[in-house]
C-alpha positions in Angstrom: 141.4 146.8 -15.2 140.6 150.2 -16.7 138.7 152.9 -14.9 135.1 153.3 -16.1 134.2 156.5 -17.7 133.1 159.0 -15.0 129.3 160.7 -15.5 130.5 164.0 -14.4 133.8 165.5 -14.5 135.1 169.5 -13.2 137.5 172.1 -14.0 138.2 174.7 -12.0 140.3 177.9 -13.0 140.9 181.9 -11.8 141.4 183.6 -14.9 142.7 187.2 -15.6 140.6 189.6 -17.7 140.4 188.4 -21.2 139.6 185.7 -23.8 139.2 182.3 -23.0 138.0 178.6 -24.4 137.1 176.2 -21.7 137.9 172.6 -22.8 135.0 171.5 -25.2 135.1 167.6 -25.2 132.2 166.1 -27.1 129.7 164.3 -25.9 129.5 166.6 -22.8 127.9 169.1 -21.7 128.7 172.3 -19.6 127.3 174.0 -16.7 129.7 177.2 -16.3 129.5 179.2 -13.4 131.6 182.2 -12.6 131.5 182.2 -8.5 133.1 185.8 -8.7 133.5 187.9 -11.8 131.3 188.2 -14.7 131.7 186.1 -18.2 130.4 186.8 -21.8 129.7 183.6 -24.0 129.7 183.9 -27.5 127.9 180.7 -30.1 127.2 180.6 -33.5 123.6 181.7 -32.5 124.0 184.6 -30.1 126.1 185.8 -26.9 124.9 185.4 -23.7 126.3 187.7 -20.4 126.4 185.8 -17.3 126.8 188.0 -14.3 126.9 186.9 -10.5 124.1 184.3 -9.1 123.6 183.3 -12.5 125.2 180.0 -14.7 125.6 179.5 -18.1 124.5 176.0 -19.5 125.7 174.9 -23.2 124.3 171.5 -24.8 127.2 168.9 -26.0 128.5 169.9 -29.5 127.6 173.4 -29.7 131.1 174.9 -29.9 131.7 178.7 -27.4 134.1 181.0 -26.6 134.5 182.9 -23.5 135.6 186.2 -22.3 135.9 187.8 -18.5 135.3 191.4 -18.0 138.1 190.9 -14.6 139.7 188.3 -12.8 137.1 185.9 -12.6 137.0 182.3 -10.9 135.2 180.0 -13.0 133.9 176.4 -11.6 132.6 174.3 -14.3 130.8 170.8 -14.9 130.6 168.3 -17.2 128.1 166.2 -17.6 127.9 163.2 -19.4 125.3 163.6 -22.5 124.0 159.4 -21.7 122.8 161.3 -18.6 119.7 162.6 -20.3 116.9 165.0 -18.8 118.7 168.1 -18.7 118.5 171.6 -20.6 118.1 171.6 -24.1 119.7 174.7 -25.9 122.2 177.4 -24.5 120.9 179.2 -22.2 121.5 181.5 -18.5 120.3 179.9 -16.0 119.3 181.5 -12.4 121.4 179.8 -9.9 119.8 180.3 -6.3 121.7 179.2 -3.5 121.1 175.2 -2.7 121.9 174.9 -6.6 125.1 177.4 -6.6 126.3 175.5 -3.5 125.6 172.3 -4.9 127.6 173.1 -8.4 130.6 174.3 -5.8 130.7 171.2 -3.8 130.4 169.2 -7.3 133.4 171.0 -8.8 135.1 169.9 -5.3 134.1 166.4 -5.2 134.4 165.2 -8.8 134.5 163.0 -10.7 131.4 161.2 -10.1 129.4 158.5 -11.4 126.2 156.8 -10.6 127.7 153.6 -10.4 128.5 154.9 -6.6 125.0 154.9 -4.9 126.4 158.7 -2.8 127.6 160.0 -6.2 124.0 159.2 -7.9 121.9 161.0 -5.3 124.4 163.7 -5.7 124.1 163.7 -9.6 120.1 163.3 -9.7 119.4 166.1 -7.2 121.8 168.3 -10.2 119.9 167.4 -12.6 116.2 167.9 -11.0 117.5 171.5 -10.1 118.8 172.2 -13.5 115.6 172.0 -14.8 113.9 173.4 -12.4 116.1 176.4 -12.5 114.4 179.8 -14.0 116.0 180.7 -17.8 117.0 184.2 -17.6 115.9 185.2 -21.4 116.8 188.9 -20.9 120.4 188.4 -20.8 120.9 186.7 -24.5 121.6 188.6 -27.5 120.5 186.7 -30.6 122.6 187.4 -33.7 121.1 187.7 -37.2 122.3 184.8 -40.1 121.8 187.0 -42.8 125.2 188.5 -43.8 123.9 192.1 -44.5 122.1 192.0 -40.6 124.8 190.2 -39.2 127.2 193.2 -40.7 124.8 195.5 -39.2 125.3 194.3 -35.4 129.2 195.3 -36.0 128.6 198.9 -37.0 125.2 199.1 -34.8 126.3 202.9 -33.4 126.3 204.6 -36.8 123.4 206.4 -37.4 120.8 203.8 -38.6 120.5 205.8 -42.7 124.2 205.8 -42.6 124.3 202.1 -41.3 122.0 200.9 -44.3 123.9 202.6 -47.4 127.3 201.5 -45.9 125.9 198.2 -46.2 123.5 198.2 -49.1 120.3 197.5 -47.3 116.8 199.6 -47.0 116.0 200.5 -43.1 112.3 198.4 -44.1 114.9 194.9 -45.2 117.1 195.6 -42.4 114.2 195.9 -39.9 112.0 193.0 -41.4 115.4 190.5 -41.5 116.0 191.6 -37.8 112.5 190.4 -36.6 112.5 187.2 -38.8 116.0 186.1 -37.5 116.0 187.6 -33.6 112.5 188.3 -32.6 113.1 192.1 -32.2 113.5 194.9 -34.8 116.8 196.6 -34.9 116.3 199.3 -32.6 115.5 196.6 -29.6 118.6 194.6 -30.7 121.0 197.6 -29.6 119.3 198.7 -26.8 119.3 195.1 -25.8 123.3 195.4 -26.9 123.9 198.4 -25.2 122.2 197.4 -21.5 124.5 193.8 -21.6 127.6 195.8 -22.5 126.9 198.1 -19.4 126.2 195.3 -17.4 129.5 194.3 -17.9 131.1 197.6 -16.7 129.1 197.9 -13.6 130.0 194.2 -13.1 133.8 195.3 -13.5 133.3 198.6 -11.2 131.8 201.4 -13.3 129.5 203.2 -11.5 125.9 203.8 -12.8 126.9 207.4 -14.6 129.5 206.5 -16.2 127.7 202.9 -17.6 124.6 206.0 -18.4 127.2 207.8 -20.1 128.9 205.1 -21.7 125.6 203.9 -22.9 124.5 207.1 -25.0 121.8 208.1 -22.2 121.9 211.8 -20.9 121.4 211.1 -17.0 121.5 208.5 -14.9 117.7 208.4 -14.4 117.3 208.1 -18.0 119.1 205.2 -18.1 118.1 203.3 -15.4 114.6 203.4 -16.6 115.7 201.9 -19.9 117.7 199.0 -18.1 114.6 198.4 -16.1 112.7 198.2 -19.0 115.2 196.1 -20.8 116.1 194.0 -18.1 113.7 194.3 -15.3 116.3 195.2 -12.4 117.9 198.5 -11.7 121.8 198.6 -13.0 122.5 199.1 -8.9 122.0 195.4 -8.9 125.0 194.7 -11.3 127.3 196.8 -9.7 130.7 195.1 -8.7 
């Protein structure tokens, strides 16, 4: 007799530094969770940076890519989408300790389904936490449709009048098409850019004057007001 379909399924993998695509069967969903390292997600609707304590949560069907900053181990979950009541959207998700040691021991244990009375508990408790957990909204990076904002985002450190005739765009269009298609005018979207990119290098080791640095800001200080601002931590907290 054939096996019956497990409800939750794991992969587990140490990868080196680079780009990676997880497998992306359909009709499941994906709770990815780097237990070291930190990870960068990219969808057709944004890029999300997922440093340490945190998971990353993407819906069935919405195809992603990944990248590590460093060697990063990655524990993942699948869940079944006939499981329903979980997340909607893509989103990072704070992952406080019962939860993060619940998604390890899940990524041990599977598969599971709720045809087993011990692997049901297991599989509802997931799912209450999940969404329960806190949506950390500070660390996505919407992107633009429109082709002349999305060009914008790939040449965001020229000077903003040199950006918009490169292009073919007023600064007023470029601003207006911004806030329609991101919620935030162009100057919020990079420094919103810059303050994920530096979270990745502290995440990978840089310390918080060179991040300052590589970030455009003048001193330290400066900068770490800006992150708080941005992302309501000090960079300290990132750091590998």
């Amino acid at each position: 007799m054939r096996q019956a379909e497990p409800d939750v399924r794991s992969y587990a993998v140490t990868h080196p530094a680079g780009p990676l695509v997880p497998p992306q069967a359909p009709g499941w969903h994906q709770l990815i969770y780097a237990s070291t390292g930190v990870l960068t997600a990219w969808t057709e609707a944004g890029t999300w940076t997922v440093p340490r304590h945190r998971a990353l949560w993407v819906p069935a069907g919405i195809k992603h890519r990944l990248e590590v900053v460093h060697r990063t181990s990655l524990r993942t979950l699948y869940l079944a989408d006939h499981l329903g009541a979980l997340p909607t959207g893509t989103r990072v998700l704070d992952l406080p300790p019962l939860l993060r040691e619940l998604v390890l021991h899940l990524v041990a244990v599977a598969p599971l389904t709720v045809a087993e009375p011990a692997h049901a508990r297991l599989i509802a408790v997931l799912r209450d936490l999940l969404t329960e957990s806190r949506v950390d909204g500070a660390l996505v990076l919407p992107l633009p449709v429109d082709r002349a904002a999305l060009e914008a985002t790939k040449r965001m450190e020229l000077p903003v009048p040199l950006l918009c005739n490169e292009i073919g765009i007023s600064r007023r269009t470029l601003e207006r098409r911004f806030l329609d298609e991101t919620g935030m005018t162009f100057g919020q979207w990079r420094r919103r850019a810059r303050m994920l990119a530096a979270v990745r290098e502290l995440a990978a080791g840089a310390t918080v004057a060179a991040a300052a640095q590589g970030s455009g800001y003048a001193t330290p200080s400066a900068f770490s007001a800006a992150f708080r601002a941005e992302l309501g931590t000090s960079p300290s907290k990132w750091s590998a």
